[in-house]
N, C-alpha and C positions, 0 to 999 in steps of 0.2 A: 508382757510384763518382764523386764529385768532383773536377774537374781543378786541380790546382793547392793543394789543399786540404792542408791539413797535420793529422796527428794528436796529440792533444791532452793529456796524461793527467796527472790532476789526483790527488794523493795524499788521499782520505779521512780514514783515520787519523787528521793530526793533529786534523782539526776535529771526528770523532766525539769522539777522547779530551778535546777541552777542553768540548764539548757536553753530556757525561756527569754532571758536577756538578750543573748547569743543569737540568736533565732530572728527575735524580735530586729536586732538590730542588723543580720543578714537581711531581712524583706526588705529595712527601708533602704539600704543601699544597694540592693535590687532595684528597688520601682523610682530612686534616686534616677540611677544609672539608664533606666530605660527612657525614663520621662524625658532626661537631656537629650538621649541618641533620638528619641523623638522628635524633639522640639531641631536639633539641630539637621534633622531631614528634612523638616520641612521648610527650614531658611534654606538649605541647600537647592530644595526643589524653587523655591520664589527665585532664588538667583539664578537659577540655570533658566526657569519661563521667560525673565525680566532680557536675560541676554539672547536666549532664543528670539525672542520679538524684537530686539535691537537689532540682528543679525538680518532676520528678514523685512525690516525695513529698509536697512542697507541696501540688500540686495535687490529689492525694488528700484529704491533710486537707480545704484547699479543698472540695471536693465534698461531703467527709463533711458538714463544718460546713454549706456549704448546702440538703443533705435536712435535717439538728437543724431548720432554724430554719424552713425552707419545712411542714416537720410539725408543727410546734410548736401546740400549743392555746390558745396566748398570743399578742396582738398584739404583731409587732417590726416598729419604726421607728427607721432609722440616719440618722444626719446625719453633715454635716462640721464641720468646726471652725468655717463659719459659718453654723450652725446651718440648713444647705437639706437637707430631707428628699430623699436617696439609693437609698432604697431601703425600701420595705415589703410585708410578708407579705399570702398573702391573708388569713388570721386575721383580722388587722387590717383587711383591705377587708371584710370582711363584720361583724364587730364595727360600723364606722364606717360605714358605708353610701358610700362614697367607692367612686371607682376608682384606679388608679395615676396615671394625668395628670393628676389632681385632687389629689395630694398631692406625686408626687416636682418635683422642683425650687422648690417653694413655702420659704418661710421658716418654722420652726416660732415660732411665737410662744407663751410662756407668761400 
C-alpha cells in the first residue's frame, strides 16, 4: 500500500464508445486490403500456370521441330538476317565435308 497515494479511476466507456467507429472502420479496410492481395494472387498465379503451359508447349514443338531436321536426309543450314550461318545439321557436315566451327558464324556468301 502507498502512503499518501490517492486512488484514481478513470471511466473507459466513453473513450471505447468513441473508439468503436475507428476500430470498426480500421477491420474493414484490413479484410478490404487483404481480400484484393488475395484475389489479386490468385489472377497472378492463373497467369503465371496459363504462361507456364504455353512455354511448354512451345518447347515441345521446339524439340519436335529439332529431332525433323537433326533426322532429316537433307542438308539444313539457318542463318540470320545477316546472312552468318547459325546453325547446321550433320546431313550437311557430312554432304560437305566441313565440321561445325568451320561453318557456323562464317558469312554465307552466294
Amino acid at each position: 500500500m502507498l502512503r499518501g497515494g490517492t486512488d484514481v479511476s478513470i471511466p473507459l466507456a466513453p473513450i471505447r464508445k468513441s473508439s468503436l467507429p475507428a476500430y470498426k472502420a480500421m477491420r474493414t479496410t484490413h479484410v478490404v486490403a487483404w481480400l484484393l492481395g488475395a484475389i489479386l494472387f490468385y489472377l497472378i498465379s492463373i497467369k503465371l500456370r496459363h504462361s507456364i503451359s504455353i512455354d511448354a508447349e512451345k518447347n515441345k514443338r521446339l524439340y519436335t521441330l529439332n529431332l525433323a531436321v537433326e533426322q532429316i536426309a537433307s542438308g539444313v543450314l539457318i542463318t540470320n538476317e545477316k546472312a552468318e550461318i547459325e546453325y547446321v545439321n550433320d546431313t550437311l557436315l557430312k554432304i560437305t565435308g566441313y565440321n561445325t566451327l568451320d561453318l557456323v558464324g562464317k558469312k554465307l556468301t552466294i
